[in-house]
C-alpha atoms as a printed R data frame, in Angstrom:
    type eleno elety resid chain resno       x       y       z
1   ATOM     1    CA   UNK     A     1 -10.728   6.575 -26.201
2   ATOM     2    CA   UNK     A     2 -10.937   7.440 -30.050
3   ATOM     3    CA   UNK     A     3  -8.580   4.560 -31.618
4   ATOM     4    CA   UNK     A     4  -9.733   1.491 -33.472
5   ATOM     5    CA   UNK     A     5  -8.020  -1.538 -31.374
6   ATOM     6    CA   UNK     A     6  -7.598  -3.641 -34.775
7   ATOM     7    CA   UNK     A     7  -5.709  -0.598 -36.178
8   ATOM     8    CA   UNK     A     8  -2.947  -0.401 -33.286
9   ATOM     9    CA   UNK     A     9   0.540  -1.857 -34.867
10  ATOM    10    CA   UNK     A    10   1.644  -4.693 -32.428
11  ATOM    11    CA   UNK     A    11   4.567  -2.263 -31.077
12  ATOM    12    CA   UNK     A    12   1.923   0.473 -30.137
13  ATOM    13    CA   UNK     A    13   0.565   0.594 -26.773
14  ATOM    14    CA   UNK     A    14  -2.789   2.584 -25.315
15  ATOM    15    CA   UNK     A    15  -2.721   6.045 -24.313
16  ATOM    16    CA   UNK     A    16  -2.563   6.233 -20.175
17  ATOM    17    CA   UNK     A    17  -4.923   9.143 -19.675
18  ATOM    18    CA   UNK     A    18  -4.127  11.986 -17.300
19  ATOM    19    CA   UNK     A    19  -4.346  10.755 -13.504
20  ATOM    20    CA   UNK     A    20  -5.991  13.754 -11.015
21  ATOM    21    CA   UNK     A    21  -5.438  11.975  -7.725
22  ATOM    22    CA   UNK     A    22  -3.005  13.029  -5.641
23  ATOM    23    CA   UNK     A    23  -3.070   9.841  -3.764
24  ATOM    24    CA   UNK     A    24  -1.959   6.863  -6.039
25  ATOM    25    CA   UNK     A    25  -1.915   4.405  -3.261
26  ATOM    26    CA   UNK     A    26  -6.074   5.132  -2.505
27  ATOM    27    CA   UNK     A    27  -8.067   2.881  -5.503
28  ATOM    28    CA   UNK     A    28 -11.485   4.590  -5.503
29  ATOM    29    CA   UNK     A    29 -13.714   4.067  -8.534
30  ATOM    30    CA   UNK     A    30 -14.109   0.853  -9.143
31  ATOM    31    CA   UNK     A    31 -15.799  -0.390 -11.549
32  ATOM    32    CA   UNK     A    32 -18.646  -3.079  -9.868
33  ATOM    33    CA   UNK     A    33 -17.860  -6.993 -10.530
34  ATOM    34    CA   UNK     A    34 -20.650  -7.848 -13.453
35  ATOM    35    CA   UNK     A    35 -21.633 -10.293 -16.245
36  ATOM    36    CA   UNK     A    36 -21.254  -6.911 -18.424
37  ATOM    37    CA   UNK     A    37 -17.328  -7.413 -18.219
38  ATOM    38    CA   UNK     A    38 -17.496 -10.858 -19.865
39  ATOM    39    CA   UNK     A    39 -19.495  -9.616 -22.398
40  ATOM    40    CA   UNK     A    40 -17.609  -6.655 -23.150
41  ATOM    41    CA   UNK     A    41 -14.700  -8.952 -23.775
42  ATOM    42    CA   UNK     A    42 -16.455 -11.352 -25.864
43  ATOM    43    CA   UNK     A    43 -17.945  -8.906 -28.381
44  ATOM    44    CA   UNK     A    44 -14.538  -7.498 -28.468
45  ATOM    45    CA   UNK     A    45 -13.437 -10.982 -30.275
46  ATOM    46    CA   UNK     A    46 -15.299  -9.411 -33.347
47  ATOM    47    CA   UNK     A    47 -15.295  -5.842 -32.844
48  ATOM    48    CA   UNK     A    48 -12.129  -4.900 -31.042
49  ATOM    49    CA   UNK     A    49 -13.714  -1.366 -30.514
50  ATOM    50    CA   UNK     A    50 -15.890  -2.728 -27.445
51  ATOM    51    CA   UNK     A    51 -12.448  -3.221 -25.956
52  ATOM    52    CA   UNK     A    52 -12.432   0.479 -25.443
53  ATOM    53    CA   UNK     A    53 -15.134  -0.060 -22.614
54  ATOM    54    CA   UNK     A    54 -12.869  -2.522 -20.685
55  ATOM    55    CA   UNK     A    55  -9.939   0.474 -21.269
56  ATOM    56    CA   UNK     A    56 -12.212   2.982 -19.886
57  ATOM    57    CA   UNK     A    57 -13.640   0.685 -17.111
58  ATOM    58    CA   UNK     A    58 -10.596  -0.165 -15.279
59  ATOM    59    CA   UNK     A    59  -7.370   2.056 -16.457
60  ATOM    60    CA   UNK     A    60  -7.691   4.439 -13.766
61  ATOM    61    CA   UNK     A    61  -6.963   1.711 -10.788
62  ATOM    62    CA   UNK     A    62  -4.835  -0.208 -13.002
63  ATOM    63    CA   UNK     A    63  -3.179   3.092 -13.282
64  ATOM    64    CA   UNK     A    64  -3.138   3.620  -9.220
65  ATOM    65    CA   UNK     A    65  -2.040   0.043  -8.564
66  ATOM    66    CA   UNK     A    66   1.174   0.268 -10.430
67  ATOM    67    CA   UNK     A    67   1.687   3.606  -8.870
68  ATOM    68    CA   UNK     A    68   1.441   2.381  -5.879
69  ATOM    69    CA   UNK     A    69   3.712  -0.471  -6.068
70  ATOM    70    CA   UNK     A    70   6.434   1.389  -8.717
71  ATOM    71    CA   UNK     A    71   5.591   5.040  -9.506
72  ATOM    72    CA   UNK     A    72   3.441   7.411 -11.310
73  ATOM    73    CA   UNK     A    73   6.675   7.340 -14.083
74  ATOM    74    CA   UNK     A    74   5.797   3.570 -14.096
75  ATOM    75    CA   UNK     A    75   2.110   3.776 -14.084
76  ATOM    76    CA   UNK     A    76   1.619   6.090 -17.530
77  ATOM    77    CA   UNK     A    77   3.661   2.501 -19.348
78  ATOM    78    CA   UNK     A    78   2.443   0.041 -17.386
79  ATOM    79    CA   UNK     A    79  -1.055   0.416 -17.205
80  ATOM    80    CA   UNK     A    80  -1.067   1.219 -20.963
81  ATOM    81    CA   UNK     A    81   0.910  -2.090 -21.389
82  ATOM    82    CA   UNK     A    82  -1.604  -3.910 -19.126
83  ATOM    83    CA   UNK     A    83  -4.378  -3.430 -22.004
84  ATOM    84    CA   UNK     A    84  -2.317  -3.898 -24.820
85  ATOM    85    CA   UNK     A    85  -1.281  -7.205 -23.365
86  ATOM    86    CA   UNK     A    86  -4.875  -8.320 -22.185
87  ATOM    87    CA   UNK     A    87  -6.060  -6.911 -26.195
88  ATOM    88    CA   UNK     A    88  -3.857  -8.873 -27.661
89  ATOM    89    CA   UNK     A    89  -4.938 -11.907 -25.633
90  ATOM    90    CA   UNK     A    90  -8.644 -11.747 -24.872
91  ATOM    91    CA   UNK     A    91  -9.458 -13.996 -27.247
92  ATOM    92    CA   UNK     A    92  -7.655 -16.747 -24.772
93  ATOM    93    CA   UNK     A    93  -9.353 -15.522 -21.501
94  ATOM    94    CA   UNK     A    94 -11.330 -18.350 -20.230
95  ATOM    95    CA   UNK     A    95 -12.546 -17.651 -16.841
96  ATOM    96    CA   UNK     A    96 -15.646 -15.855 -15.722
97  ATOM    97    CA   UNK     A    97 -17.724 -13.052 -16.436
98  ATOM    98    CA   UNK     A    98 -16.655 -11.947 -12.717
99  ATOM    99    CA   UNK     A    99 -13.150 -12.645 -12.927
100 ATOM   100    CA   UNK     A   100 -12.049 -10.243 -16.153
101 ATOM   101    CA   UNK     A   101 -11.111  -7.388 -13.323
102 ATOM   102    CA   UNK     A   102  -8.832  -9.893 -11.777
103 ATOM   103    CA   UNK     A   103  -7.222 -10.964 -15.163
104 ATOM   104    CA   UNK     A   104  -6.303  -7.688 -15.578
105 ATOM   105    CA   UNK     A   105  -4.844  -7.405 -12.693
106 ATOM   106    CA   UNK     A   106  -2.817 -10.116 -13.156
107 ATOM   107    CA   UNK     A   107  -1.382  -8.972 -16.101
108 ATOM   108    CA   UNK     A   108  -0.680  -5.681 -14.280
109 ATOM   109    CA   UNK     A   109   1.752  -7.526 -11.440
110 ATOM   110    CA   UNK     A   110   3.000  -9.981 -14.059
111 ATOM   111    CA   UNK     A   111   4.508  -6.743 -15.867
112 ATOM   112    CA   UNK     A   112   5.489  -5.286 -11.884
113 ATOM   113    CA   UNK     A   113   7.436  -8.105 -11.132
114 ATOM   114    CA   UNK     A   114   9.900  -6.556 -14.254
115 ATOM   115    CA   UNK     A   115  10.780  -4.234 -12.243
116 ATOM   116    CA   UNK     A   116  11.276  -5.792  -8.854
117 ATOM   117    CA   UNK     A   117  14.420  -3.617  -8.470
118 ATOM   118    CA   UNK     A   118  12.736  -0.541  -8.357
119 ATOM   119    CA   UNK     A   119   9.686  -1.722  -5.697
120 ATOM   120    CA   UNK     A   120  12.504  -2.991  -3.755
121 ATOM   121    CA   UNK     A   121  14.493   0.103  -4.089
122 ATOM   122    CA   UNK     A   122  11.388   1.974  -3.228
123 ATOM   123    CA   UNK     A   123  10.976   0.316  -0.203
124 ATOM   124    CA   UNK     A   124  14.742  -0.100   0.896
125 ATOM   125    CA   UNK     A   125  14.933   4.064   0.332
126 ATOM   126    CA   UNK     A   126  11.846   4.769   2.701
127 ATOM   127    CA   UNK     A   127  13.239   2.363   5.169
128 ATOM   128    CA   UNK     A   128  16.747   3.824   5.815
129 ATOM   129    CA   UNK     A   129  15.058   6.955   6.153
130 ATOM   130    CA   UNK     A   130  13.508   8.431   8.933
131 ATOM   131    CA   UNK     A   131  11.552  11.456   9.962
132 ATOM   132    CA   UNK     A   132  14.754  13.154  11.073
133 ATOM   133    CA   UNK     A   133  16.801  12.099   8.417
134 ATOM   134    CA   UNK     A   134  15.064  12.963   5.453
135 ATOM   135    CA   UNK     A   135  16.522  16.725   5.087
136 ATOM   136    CA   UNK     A   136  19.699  14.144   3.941
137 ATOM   137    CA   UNK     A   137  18.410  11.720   1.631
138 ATOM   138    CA   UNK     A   138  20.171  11.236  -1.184
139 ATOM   139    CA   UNK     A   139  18.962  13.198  -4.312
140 ATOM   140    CA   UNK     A   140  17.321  10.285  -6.032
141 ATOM   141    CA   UNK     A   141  15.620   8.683  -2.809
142 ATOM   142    CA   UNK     A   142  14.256  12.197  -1.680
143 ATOM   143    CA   UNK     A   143  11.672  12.224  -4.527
144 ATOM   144    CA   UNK     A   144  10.472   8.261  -3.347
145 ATOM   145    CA   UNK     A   145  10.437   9.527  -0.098
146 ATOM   146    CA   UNK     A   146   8.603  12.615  -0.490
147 ATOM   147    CA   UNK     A   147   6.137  10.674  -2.309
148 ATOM   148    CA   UNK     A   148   5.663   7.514   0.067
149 ATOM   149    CA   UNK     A   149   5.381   9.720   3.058
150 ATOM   150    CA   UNK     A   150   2.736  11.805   1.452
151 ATOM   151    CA   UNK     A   151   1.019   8.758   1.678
152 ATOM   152    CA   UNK     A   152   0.511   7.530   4.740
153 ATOM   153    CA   UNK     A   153   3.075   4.940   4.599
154 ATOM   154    CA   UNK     A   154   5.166   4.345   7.587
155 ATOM   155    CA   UNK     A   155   8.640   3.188   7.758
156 ATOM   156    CA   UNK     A   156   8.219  -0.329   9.742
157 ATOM   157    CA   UNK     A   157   5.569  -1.055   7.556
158 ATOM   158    CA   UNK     A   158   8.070  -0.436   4.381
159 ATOM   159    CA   UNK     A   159  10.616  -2.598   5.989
160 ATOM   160    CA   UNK     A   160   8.297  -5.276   6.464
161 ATOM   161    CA   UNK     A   161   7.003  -5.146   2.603
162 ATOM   162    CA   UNK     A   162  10.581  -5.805   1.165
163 ATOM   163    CA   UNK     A   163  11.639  -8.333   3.582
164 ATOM   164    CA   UNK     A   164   7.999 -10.404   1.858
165 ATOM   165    CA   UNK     A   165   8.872 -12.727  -0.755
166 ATOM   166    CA   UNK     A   166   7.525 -11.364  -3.877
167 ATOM   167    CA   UNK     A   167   4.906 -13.929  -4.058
168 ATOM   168    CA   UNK     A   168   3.443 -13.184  -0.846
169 ATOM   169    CA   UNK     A   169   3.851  -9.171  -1.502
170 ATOM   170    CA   UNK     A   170   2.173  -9.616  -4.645
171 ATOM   171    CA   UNK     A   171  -1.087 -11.198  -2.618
172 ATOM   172    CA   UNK     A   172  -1.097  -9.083   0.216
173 ATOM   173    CA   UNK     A   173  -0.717  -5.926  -2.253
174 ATOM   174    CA   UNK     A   174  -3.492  -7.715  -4.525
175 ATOM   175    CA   UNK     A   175  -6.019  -8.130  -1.623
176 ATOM   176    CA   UNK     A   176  -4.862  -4.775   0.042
177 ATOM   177    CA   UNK     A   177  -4.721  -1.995  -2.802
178 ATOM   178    CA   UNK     A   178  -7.046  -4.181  -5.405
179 ATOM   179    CA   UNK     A   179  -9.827  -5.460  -2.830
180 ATOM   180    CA   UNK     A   180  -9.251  -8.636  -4.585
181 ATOM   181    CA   UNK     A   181 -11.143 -11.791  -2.870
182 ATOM   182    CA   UNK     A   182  -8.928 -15.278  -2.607
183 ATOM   183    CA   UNK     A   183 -10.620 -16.063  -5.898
184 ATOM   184    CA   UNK     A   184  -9.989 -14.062  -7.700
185 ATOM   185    CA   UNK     A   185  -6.214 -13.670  -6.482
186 ATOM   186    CA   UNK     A   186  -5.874 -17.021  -7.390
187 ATOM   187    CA   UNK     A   187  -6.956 -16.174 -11.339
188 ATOM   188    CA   UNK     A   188  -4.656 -12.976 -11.238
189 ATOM   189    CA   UNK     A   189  -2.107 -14.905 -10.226
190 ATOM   190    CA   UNK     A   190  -2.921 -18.128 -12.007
191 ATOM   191    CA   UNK     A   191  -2.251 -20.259  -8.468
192 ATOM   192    CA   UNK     A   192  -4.373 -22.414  -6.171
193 ATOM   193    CA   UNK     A   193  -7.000 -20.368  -3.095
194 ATOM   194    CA   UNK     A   194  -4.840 -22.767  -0.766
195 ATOM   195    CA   UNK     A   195  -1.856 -20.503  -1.717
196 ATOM   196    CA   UNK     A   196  -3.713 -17.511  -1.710
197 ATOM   197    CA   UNK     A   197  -4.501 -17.891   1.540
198 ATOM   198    CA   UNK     A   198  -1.450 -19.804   3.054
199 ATOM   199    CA   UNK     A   199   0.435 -16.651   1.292
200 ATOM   200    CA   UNK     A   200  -1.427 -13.811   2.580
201 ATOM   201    CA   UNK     A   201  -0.938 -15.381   6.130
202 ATOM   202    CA   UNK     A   202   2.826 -15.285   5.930
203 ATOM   203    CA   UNK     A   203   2.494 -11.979   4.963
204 ATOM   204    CA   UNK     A   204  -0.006 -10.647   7.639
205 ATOM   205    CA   UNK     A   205   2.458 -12.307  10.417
206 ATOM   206    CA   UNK     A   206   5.147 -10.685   9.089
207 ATOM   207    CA   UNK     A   207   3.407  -7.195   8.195
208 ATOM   208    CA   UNK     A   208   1.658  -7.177  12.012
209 ATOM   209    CA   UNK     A   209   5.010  -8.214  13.875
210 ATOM   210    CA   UNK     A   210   6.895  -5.056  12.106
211 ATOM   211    CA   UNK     A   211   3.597  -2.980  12.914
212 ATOM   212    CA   UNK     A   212   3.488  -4.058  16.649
213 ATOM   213    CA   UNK     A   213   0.324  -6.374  16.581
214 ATOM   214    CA   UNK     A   214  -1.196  -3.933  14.306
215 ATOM   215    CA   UNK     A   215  -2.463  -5.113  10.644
216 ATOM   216    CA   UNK     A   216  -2.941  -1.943   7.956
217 ATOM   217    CA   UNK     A   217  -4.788  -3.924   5.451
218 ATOM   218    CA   UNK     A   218  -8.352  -4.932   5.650
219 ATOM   219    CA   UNK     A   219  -9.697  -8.207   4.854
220 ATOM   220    CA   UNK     A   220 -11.629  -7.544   1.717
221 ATOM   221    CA   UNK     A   221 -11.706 -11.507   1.068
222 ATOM   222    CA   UNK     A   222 -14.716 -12.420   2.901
223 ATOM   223    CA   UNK     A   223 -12.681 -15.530   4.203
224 ATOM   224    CA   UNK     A   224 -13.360 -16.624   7.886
């Protein structure tokens, strides 16, 4: 990334760079939780160029996690907003070293929940449709259809995501897609562990009842 962050006019965002995976919902990648994040931030208080490291660090599953929850229309704004919005505010970050990943993520489903509508939509589309149906979706569901059953995601399970209250979605989608640990949940979402984990149970019960008894996201959160 070639830009100076302390030349960007406040109405300019960052570029979203080209995303080669056909598979937005799969975040592979990641960057490794270190002190080196922290750091990165904190130099960037006096030389906004470091910030460029964070950018280059974690746009590409910033990128995939709006996809998956919105679109890959979405994603290009989004994730470019994500970074514009955590630039313009890392000077007010005040958690760990560890947690900066998290932050960002935050920010990310902070900016989702704008466009609730269109996850919902999303979901209600793939729900009405089935396997034998979807020669007759309409014109503007075909395309979120097309792209949810490319991957992987089945109907019930669909269902079961919009019927979640969006604070519970956003956890279970936090700890599912983002391999986010109750902790740091709790900093993305600036709310208690308790509610972390009271949330992503209420979620779980109602993801594994649609599902049969079966539960499609692993627990990443090392909780017993």
């Amino acid at each position: 990334m070639g830009c100076a962050f302390e030349e960007l006019p406040a109405d300019v965002g960052f570029q979203a760079r080209p995303n080669d995976e056909d598979n937005p919902m799969t975040l592979t990648g990641q960057s490794a939780h270190n002190r080196s994040d922290g750091a990165m931030l904190r130099e960037s208080w006096d030389r906004p160029e470091r910030f460029a490291d964070l950018f280059d660090a974690y746009h590409r599953e910033i990128y995939q996690y709006v996809a998956s929850r919105l679109s890959v229309g979405h994603a290009d704004d989004l994730a470019a907003e994500t970074f514009l919005v955590a630039f313009r505010g890392r000077a007010r970050f005040a958690g760990s070293d560890a947690h900066v990943r998290a932050w960002l993520y935050g920010i990310a489903t902070n900016l989702i929940r704008r466009h609730r509508r269109d996850e919902e939509r999303m979901y209600r589309a793939f729900g009405r449709v089935d396997a034998s149906d979807r020669a007759r979706a309409e014109d503007d569901d075909e395309r979120i259809v097309a792209r949810v059953v490319a991957l992987g995601v089945q109907r019930e399970l669909a269902v079961a995501l919009r019927s979640l209250k969006p604070g519970d979605r956003d956890v279970l989608l936090l700890v599912a897609l983002a391999e986010l640990s109750y902790a740091e949940v709790a900093v993305a979402l600036d709310i208690p562990e308790g509610t972390v984990a009271s949330r992503l149970s209420r979620a779980r019960m109602t993801v594994r009842a649609a599902l049969g008894g079966a539960d499609p996201t692993r627990d990443y959160t090392g909780a017993p």
